[in-house]
C-alpha positions as CSV (number, residue, x, y, z in Angstrom):
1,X,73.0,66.9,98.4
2,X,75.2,68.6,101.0
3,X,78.1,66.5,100.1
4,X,77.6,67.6,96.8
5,X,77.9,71.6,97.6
6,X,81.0,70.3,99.8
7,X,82.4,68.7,97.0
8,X,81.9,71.8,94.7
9,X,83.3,73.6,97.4
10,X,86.7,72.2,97.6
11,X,86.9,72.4,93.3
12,X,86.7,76.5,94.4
13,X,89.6,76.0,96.1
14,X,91.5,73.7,93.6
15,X,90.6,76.5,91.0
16,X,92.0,79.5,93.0
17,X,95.1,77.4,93.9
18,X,95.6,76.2,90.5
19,X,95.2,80.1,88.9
20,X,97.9,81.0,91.7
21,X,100.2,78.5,90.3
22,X,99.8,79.5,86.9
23,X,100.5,82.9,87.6
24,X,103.6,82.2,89.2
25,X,105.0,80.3,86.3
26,X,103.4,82.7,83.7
27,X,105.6,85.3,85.5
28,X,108.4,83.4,85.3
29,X,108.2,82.5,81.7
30,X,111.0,83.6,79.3
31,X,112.5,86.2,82.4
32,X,115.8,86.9,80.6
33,X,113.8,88.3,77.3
34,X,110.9,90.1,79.4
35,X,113.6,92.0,81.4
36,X,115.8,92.9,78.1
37,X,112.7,93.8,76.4
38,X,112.1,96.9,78.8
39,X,115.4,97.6,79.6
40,X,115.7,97.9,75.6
41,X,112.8,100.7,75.6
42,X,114.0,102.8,78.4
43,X,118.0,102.5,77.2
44,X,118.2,102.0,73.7
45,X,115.3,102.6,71.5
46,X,115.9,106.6,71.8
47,X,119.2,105.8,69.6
48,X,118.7,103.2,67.9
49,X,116.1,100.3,66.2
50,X,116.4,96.3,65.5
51,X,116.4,96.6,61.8
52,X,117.1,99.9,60.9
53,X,119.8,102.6,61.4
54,X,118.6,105.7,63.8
55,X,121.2,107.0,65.2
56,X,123.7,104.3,65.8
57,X,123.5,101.3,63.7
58,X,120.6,98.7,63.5
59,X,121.3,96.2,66.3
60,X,120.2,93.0,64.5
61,X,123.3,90.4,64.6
62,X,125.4,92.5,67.2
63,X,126.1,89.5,68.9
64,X,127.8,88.5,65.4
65,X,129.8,91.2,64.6
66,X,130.8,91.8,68.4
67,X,131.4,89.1,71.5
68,X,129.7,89.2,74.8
69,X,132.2,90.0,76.6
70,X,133.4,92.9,74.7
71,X,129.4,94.3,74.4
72,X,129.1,94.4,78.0
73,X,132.0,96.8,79.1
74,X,130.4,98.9,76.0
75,X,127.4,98.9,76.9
76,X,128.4,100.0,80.4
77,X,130.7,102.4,79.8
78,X,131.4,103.5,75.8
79,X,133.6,106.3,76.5
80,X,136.0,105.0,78.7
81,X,136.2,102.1,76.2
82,X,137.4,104.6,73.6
83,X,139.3,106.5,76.4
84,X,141.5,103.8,76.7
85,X,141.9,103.2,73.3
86,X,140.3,99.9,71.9
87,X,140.2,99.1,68.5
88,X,136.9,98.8,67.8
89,X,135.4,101.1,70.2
90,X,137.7,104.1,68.5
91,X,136.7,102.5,64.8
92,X,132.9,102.8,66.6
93,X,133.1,106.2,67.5
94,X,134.6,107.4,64.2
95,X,132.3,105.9,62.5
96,X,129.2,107.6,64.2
97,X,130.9,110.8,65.2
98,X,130.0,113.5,66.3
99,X,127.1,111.6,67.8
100,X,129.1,109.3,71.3
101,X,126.7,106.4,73.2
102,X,125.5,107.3,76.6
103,X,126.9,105.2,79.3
104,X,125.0,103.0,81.5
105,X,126.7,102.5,84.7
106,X,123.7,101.4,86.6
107,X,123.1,98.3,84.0
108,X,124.9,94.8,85.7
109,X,126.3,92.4,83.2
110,X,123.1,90.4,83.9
111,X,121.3,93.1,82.6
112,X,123.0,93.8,79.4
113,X,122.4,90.2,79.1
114,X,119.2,90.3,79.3
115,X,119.0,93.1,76.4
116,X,121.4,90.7,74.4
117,X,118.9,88.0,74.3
118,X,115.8,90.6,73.1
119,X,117.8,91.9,70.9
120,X,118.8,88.1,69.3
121,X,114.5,86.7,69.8
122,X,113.6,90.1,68.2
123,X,116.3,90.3,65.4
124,X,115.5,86.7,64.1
125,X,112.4,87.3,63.6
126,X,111.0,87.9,59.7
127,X,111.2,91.7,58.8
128,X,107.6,93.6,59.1
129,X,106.5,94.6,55.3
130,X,103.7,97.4,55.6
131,X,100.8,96.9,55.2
132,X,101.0,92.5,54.6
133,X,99.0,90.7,56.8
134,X,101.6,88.6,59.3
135,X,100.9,84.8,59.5
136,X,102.5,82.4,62.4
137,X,103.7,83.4,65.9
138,X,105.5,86.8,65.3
139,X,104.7,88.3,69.0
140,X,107.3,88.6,71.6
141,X,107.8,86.6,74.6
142,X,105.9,89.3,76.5
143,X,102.6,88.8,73.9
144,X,102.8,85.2,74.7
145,X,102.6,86.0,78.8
146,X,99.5,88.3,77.9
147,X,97.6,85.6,75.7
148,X,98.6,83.3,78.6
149,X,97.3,85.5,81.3
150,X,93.9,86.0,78.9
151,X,93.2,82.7,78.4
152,X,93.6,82.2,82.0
153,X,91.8,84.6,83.3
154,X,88.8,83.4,80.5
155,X,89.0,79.7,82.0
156,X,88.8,81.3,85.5
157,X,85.6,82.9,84.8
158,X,83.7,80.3,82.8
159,X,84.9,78.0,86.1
160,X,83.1,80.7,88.2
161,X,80.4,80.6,85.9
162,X,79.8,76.9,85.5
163,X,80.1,76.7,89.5
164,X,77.6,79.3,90.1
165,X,75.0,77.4,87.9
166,X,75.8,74.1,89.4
167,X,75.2,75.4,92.9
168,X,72.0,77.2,91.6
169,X,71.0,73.3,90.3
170,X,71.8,71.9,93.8
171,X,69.8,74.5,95.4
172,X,66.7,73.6,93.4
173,X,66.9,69.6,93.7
174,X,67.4,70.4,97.5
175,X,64.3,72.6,97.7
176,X,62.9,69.8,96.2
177,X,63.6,67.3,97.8
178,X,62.5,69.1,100.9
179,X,58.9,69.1,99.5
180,X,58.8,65.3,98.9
181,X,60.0,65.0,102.6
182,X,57.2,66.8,103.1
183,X,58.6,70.1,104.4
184,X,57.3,73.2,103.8
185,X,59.4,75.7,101.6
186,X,58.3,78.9,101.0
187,X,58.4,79.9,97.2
188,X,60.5,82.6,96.4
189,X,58.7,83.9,93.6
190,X,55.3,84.5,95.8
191,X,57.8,86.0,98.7
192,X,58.5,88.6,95.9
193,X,55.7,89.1,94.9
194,X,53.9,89.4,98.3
195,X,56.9,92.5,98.9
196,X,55.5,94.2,95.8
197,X,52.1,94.0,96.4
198,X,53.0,95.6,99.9
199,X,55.5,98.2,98.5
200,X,52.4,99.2,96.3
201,X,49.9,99.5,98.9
202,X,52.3,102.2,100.6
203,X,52.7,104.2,97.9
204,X,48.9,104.3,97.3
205,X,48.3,105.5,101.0
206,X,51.2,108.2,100.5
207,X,49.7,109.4,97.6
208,X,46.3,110.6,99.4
209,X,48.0,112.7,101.2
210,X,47.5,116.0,99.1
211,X,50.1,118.2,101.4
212,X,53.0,115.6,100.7
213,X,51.8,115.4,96.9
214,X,51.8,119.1,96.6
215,X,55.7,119.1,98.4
216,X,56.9,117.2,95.6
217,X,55.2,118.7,93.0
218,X,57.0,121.8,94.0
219,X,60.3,120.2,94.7
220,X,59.9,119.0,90.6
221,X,59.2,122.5,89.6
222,X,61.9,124.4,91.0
223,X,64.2,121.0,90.1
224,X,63.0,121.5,86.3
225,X,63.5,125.3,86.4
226,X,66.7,125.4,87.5
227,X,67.9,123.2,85.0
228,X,65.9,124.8,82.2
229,X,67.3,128.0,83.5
230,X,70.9,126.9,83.8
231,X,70.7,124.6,80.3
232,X,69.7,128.3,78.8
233,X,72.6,129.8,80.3
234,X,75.1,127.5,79.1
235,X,73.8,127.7,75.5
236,X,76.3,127.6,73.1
237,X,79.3,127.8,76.1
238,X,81.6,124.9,75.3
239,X,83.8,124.4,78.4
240,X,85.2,121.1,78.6
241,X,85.1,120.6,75.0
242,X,87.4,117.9,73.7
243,X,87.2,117.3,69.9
244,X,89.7,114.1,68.6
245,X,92.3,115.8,66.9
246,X,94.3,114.1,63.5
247,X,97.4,114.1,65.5
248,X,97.8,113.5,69.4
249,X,99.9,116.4,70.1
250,X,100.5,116.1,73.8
251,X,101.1,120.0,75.2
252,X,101.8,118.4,78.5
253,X,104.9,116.7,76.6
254,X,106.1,119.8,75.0
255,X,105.2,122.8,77.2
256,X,104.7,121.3,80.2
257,X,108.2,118.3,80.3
258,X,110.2,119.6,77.7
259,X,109.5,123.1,78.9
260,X,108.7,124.5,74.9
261,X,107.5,128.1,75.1
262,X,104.4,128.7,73.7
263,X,105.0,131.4,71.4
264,X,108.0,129.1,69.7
265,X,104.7,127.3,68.1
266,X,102.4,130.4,68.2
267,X,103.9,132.6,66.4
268,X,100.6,135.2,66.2
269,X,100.0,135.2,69.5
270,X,102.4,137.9,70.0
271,X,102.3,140.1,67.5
272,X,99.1,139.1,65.9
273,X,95.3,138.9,66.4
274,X,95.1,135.4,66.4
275,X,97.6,133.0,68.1
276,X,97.9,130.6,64.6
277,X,98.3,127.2,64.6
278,X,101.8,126.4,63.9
279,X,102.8,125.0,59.9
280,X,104.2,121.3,59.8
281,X,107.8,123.1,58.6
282,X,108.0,124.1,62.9
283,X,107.2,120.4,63.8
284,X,109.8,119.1,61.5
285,X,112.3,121.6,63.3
286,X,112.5,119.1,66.2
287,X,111.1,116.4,64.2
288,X,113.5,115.7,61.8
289,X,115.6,114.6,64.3
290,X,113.5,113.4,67.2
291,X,111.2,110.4,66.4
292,X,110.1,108.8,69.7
293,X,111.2,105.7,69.1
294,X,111.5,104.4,73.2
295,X,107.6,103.2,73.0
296,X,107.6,101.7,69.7
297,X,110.3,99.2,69.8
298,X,112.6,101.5,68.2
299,X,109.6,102.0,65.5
300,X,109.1,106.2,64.8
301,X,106.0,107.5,66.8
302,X,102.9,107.0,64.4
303,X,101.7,110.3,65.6
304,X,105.1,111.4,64.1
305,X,104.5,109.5,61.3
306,X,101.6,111.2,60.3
307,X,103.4,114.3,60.0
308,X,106.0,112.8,57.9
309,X,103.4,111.3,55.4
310,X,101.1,114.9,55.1
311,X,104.8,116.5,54.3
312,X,105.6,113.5,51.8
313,X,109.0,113.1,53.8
314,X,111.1,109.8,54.1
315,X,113.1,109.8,57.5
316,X,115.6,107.5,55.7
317,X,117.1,109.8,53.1
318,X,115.6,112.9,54.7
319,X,114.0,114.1,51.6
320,X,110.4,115.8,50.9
321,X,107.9,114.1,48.0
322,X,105.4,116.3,46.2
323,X,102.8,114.8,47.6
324,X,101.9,116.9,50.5
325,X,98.2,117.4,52.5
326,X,97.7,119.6,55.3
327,X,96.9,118.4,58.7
328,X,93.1,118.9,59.0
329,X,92.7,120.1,63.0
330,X,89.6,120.3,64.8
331,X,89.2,124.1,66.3
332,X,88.5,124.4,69.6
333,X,88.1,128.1,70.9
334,X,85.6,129.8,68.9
335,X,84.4,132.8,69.3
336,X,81.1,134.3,68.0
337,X,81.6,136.8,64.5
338,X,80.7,139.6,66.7
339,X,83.2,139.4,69.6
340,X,87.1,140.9,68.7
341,X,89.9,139.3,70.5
342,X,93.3,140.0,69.9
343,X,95.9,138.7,71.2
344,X,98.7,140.5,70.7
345,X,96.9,143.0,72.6
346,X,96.2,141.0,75.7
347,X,99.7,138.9,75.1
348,X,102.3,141.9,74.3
349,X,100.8,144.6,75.9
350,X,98.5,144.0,79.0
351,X,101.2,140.6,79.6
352,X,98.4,138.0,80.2
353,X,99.8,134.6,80.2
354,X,98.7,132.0,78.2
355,X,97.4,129.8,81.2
356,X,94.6,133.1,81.9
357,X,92.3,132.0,79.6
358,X,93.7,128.3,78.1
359,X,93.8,127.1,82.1
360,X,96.6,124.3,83.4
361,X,97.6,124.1,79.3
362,X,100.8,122.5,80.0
363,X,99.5,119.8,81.9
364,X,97.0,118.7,79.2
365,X,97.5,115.5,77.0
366,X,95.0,116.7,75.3
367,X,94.0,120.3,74.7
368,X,90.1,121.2,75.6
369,X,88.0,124.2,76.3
370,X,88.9,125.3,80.2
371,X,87.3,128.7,80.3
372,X,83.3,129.4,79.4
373,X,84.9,132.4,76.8
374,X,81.4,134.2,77.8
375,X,80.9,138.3,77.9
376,X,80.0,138.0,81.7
377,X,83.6,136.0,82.0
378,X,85.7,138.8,79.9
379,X,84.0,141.4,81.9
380,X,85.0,139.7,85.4
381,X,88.4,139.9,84.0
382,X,88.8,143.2,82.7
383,X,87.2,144.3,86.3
384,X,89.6,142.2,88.3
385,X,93.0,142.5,85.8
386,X,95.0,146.0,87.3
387,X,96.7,147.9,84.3
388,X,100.7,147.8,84.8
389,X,101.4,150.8,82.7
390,X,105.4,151.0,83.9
391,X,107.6,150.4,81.3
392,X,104.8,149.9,78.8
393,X,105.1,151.3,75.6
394,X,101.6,151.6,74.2
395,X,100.5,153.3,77.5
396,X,103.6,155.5,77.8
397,X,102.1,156.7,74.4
398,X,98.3,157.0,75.4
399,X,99.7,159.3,79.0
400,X,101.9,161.5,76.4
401,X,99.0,162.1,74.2
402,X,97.2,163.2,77.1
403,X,99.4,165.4,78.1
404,X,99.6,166.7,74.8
405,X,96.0,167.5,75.1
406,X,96.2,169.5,78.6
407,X,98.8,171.3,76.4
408,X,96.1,172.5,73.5
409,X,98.2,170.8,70.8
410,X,96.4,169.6,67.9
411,X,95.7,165.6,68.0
412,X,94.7,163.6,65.4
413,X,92.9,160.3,65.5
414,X,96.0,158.5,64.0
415,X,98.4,159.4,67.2
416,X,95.7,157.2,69.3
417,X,96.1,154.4,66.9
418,X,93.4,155.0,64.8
419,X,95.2,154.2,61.1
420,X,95.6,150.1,62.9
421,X,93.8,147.8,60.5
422,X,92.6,146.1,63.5
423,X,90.2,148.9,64.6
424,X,87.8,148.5,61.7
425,X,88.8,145.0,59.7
426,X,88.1,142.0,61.7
């Protein structure tokens, strides 16, 4: 029976040397393709897609229309190419002015290569139709590694598996053949239970002593209150709250990378009691024109997409249906009906940033609740917050009223503000 575990032993180590070996050559598999394939996304897909025209032109067949050796120097280096005044590189940038390809200095001819060959596996592939369901093998060589790697990794562990059962088998016939040698083995099962009986008989003798009963009887009523207590005062508070939105609008993409102010979106903020959530007409300013293509395989963002099908909009012609639907978002910050905020009043005047009450906003991928929004919170605030009242034109406006006062003139209510809609309508 020994020689049996030895024997099982050494499969281990034919498995785990045999996995190593298939990892090496699963890495290896189709290199030229895998590297062009993410070269491709962080170079190219920005300007342009396989099968369509983004930018630049559609890049299926552009080892037809264009030789190698002419690709790679224009790939490198597109101006100079014009600069020094080849044919097709002028006809090139005539053709796609005012818009001129970036150059890629840093790519080797091996590279550009590379992207060649994705470019060629990708581009003689069928063309996607929307919707149909795809039959055959349509996935790239990188798919193939990943099914590779899965069904290795599936074979490894129903090895482990089978391995761990068989050595559970050879423990038993061992055990038993032990007994017929006349040995004595003690049985697991009655070790267990002898363990549990004893674990029992502890707890039994703890509990007659009424002091330590009575210590944790306490220590479960003040553990109870506290969180009764604390579950009371967090009632309706919602920090941390994360609802999934129709469209994953990443602030940490616009305000936080791409540095978007965020009063270019909302609007209301400003001069307004309530920020507003901005129309689809101020995505499609940036929109129209940026689609995200570098993690799609030159394919427009299908967070993008969605705004393009609630406007009715084809990105092709650049043309608006009639078939429009608002974007249904979740809201997030709510106060109660009895509490006024405004924020052009906190915004404009007292110059609180956004980040005082929406926390770290342009680090979030997605937007949640950071602050409780509770009275005792606004209250902290308005204690702590010192009034800057240089330069300020709504308190330049409350000290001449008051001096107006010392004066004996005659105010009315409307010289403190009191005609604003906003001090009676909600």
């Amino acid at each position: 029976m020994r020689s049996i575990s030895l024997f099982f032993r050494s499969v281990k180590q034919i498995l785990f040397l045999v996995s190593s070996l298939l990892f090496i050559g699963g890495g290896t598999y189709a290199q030229s393709a895998t590297e062009g394939a993410t070269l491709y996304k962080q170079k190219c897909t920005s300007c342009h897609a396989i099968n369509r025209v983004v930018i630049g032109p559609a890049l299926k067949d552009v080892d037809q229309r264009h030789t190698e050796d002419w690709l790679i120097p224009w790939i490198q280096n597109s101006p100079k190419m014009i600069a020094s005044g080849d044919a097709k590189a002028v006809a090139l940038a005539n053709q796609y002015k005012p818009n001129v390809m970036t150059a890629f200095p840093e790519l080797t001819a091996d590279n550009v290569k590379s992207i060649l060959a994705y470019i060629k596996e990708e581009g003689s592939k069928p063309a996607v139709v929307p919707g149909a369901v795809q039959s055959g093998s349509s996935g790239s060589s990188e798919d193939v590694n990943d099914y590779m790697l899965g069904g290795l990794i599936l074979v490894i562990i129903i090895a482990f598996l089978v391995i761990l059962v068989l050595n559970r088998v050879i423990t038993t016939l061992e055990r038993l053949l032990l007994q017929k040698q006349g040995v004595v083995v003690a049985d697991e099962e009655v070790a267990k239970r002898s363990k549990i009986q004893l674990l029992f008989g502890r707890l039994k003798v703890l509990s007659k002593n009424k002091k330590l009963v009575f210590f944790i009887l306490l220590i479960v009523v003040v553990v109870l209150a506290t969180v009764g207590w604390v579950g009371m005062w967090n009632t309706d508070v919602h920090t941390g709250y994360q609802p999934v939105q129709p469209i994953k609008f990443s602030h940490q993409l616009h305000a936080g990378i791409n540095k978007v102010d965020c009063q270019y979106c909302h609007t209301g903020s400003y001069k307004s009691k309530n920020a507003s959530i901005p129309s689809l007409n101020v995505c499609m300013n940036c929109h129209n024109y940026v689609q995200a293509t570098e993690k799609y395989n030159g394919e427009i963002s299908p967070e993008i997409k969605k705004i393009y099908h609630a406007l009715d909009y084809d990105p092709t012609t650049k043309k608006y249906g009639q078939n429009t639907k608002p974007i249904e978002w979740v809201r997030i910050h709510n106060l109660p009906d009895f509490a006024y905020f405004n924020h052009s009043q906190h915004v404009k005047v007292a110059g609180v940033k956004c980040q005082k009450c929406h926390g770290p906003i342009q680090n979030m991928e997605e937007v949640y609740q950071y602050s409780p929004l509770t009275m005792k919170w606004c209250i902290n605030c308005h204690r702590e917050t010192e009034v800057n009242h240089k330069g300020n034109a709504y308190y330049d406006n409350i000290i001449a009223a008051h001096e107006r006062l010392k004066k004996g003139e005659k105010m009315t209510a409307a010289v403190l503000g009191g005609t604003e809609c906003g001090k009676c309508h909600y």
